[in-house]
LUMGUTOR-758546 format. One record per residue (C-alpha): residue in three letters; x, y, z. Coordinates in pm, 1 decimal, always signed. Example, Ala and Ser with C-alpha at 12.3 -4.5 7.8 and 13.67 -1.06 7.14 Angstrom:
# residues 2
residuo_px_py_pz
ALA_+1230.0_-450.0_+780.0
SER_+1367.0_-106.0_+714.0
This chain:
# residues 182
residuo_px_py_pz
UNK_-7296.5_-25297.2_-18924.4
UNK_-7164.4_-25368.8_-18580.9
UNK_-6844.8_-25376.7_-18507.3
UNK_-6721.6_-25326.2_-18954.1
UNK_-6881.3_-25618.7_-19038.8
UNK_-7114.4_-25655.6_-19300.9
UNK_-7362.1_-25947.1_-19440.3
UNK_-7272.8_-26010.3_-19847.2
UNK_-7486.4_-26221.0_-20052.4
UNK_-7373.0_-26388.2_-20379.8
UNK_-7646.4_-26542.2_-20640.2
UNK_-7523.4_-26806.6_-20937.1
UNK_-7176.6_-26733.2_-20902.3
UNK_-6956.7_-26913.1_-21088.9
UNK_-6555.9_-26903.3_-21047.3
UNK_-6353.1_-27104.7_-21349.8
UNK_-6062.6_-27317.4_-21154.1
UNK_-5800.3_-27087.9_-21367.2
UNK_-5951.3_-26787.1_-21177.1
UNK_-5943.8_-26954.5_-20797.9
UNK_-5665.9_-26777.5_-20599.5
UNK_-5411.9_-27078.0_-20449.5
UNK_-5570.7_-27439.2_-20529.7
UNK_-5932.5_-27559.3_-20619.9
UNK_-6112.5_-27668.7_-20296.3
UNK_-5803.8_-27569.6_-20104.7
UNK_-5999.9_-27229.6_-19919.0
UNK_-6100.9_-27401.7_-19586.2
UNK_-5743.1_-27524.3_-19538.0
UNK_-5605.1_-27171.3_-19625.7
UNK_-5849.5_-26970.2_-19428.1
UNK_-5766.9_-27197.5_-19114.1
UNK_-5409.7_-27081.3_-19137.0
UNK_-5511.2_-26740.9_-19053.4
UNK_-5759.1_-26821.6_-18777.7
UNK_-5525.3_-26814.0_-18466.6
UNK_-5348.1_-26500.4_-18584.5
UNK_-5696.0_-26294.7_-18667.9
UNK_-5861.7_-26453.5_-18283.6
UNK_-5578.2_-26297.4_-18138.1
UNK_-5565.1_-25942.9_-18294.5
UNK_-5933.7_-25958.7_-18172.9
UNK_-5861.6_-26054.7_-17808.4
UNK_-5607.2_-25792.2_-17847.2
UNK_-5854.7_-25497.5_-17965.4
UNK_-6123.5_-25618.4_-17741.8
UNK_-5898.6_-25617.9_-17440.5
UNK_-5806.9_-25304.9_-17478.2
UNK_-6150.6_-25202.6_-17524.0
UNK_-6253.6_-25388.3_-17183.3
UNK_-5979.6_-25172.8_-16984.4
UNK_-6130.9_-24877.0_-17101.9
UNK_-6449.3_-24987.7_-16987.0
UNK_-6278.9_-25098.5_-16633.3
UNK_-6092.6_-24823.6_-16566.7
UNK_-6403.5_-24574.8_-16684.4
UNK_-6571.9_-24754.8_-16410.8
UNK_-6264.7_-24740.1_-16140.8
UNK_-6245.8_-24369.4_-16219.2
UNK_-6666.1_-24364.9_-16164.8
UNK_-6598.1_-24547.6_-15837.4
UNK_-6314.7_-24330.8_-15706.2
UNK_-6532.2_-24036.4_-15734.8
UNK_-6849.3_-24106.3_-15694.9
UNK_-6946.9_-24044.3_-15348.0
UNK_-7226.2_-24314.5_-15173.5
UNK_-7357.6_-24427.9_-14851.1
UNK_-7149.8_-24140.1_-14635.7
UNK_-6807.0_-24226.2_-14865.7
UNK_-6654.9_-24331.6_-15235.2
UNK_-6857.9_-24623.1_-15426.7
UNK_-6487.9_-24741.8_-15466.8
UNK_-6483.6_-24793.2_-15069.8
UNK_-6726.8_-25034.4_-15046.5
UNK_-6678.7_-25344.0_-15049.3
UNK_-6899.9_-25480.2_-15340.9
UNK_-6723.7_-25242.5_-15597.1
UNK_-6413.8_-25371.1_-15464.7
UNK_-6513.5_-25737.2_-15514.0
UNK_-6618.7_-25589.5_-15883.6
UNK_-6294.8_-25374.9_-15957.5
UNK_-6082.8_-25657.5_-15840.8
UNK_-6295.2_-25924.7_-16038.6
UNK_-6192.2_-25701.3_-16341.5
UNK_-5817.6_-25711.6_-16289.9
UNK_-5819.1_-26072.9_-16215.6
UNK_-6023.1_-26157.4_-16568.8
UNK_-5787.7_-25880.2_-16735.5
UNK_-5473.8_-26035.0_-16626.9
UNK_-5602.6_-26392.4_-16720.7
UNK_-5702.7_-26291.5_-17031.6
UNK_-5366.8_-26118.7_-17128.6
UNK_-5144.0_-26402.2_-16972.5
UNK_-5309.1_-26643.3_-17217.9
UNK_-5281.2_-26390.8_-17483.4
UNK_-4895.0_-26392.7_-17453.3
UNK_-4909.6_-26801.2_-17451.5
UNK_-5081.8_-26780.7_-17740.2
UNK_-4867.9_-26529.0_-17944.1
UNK_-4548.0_-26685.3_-17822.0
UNK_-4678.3_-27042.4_-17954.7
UNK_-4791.8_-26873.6_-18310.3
UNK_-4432.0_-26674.3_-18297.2
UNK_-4237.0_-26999.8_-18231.1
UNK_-4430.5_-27120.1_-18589.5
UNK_-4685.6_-27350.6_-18424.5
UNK_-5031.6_-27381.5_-18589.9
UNK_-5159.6_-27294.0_-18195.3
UNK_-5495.1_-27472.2_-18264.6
UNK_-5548.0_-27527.8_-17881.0
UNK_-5418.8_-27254.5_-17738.8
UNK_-5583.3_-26995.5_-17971.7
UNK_-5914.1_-27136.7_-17905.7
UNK_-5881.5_-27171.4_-17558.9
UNK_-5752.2_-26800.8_-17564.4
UNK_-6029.7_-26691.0_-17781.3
UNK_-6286.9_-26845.1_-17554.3
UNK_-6206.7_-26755.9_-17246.9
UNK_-6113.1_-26373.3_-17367.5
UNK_-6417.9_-26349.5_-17533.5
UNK_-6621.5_-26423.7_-17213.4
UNK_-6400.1_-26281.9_-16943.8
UNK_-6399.5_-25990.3_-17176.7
UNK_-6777.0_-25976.6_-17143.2
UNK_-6769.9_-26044.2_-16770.1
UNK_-6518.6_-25691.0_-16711.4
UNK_-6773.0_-25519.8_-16967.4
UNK_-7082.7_-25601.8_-16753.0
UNK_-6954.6_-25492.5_-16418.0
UNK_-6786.4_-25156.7_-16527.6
UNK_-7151.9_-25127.4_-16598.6
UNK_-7288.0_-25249.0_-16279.3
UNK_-7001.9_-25048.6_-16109.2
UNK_-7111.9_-24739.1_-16306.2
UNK_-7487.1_-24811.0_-16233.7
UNK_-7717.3_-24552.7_-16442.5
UNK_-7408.0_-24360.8_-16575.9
UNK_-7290.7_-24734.7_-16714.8
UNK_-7601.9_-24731.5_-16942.8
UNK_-7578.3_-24361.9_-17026.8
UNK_-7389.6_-24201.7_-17389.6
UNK_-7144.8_-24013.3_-17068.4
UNK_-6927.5_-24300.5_-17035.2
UNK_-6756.7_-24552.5_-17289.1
UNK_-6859.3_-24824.2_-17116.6
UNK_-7257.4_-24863.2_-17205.6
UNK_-7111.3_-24885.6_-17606.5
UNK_-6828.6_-25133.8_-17536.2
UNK_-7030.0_-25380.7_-17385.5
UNK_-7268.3_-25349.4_-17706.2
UNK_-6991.1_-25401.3_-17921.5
UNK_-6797.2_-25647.2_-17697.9
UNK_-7067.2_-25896.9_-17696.2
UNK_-7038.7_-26003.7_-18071.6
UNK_-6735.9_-26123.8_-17970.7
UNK_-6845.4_-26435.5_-17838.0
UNK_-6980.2_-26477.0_-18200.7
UNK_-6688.2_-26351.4_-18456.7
UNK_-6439.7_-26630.5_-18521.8
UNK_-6653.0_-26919.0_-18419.0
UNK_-6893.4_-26901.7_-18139.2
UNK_-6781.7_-27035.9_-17752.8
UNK_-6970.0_-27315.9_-17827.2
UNK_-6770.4_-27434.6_-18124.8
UNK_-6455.1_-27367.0_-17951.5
UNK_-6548.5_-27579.6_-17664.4
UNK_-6689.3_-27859.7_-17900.8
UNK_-6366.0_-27875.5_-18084.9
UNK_-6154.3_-27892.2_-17788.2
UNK_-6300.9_-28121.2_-17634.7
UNK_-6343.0_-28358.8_-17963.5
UNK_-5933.7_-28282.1_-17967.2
UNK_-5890.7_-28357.7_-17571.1
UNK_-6024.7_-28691.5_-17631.7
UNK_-5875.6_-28753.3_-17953.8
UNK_-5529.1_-28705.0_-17762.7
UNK_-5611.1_-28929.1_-17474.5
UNK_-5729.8_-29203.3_-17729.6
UNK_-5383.6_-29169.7_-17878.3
UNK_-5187.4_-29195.9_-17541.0
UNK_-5378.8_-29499.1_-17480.6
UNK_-5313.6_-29674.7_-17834.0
């Protein structure tokens, strides 16, 4: 049960309308409403679990010594640390778009996908080279960052897949240019 989710299975069920919670057929519509708010608790959680993983690695890179100095001297870990804080920022600078649009009572649609997308990959991207960065150690049970990266990359799944994201914003892209054309 990665990350505390867990696979349920229901057989001839039957639900009388006078037992539905809200309106008959009406679930879709009400579970949509709580889409952009659940996407970004999760970019929230896994972001934070990502900066563990980056600054594990940092820490790794500031002491570990290599070729006559500190693996954080070197210009490849640099290019990999720095990689890190640029996805990190990104990812937390659409974050606060996101949140501020939900706050402000928007539905967010757009923005929450596009946040949720991009999070769930960058997210993956700072996962994979805190691992690089940490080399063996990254892979090992002695660092956080071998078990974030496990758990981080369901998150490209959970909340609709990357691929449904894109696929819906680019139905919606369209959709709005058709209507600035009309």
């Amino acid at each position: 049960m990665l990350g505390g989710h867990c696979e349920l299975l229901f057989d001839d069920v039957f639900v009388p309308d006078e037992d539905v919670l809200g309106e008959v057929d009406e679930g879709f519509r009400y579970v949509q409403v709580r889409l952009g708010p659940a996407r970004m608790t999760h970019v929230m959680r896994w972001t934070g679990a990502a900066r563990r993983a980056h600054e594990a690695a940092v820490r790794y890179a500031a002491e570990r010594s290599a070729f006559g100095g500190r693996l954080a001297g070197l210009g490849m870990a640099q290019q990999l640390i720095a990689d890190n804080e640029i996805d990190l920022a990104a990812t937390r600078a659409l974050l606060r778009e996101a949140c501020a649009e939900l706050d402000a009572g928007g539905r967010g649609a757009k923005i929450t996908s596009i946040t949720k997308t991009f999070a769930a990959e960058a997210l993956n991207r700072v996962a994979d080279r805190a691992t690089q960065l940490c080399g063996g150690m990254g892979l090992s049970a002695d660092l956080p960052v071998a078990r974030i990266a496990r758990e981080l990359r369901a998150f490209r799944i959970y909340d609709g897949p990357s691929e449904v994201h894109r696929w819906s914003l680019a139905k919606r892209a369209v959709r709005d240019l058709e209507r600035e054309i009309r």
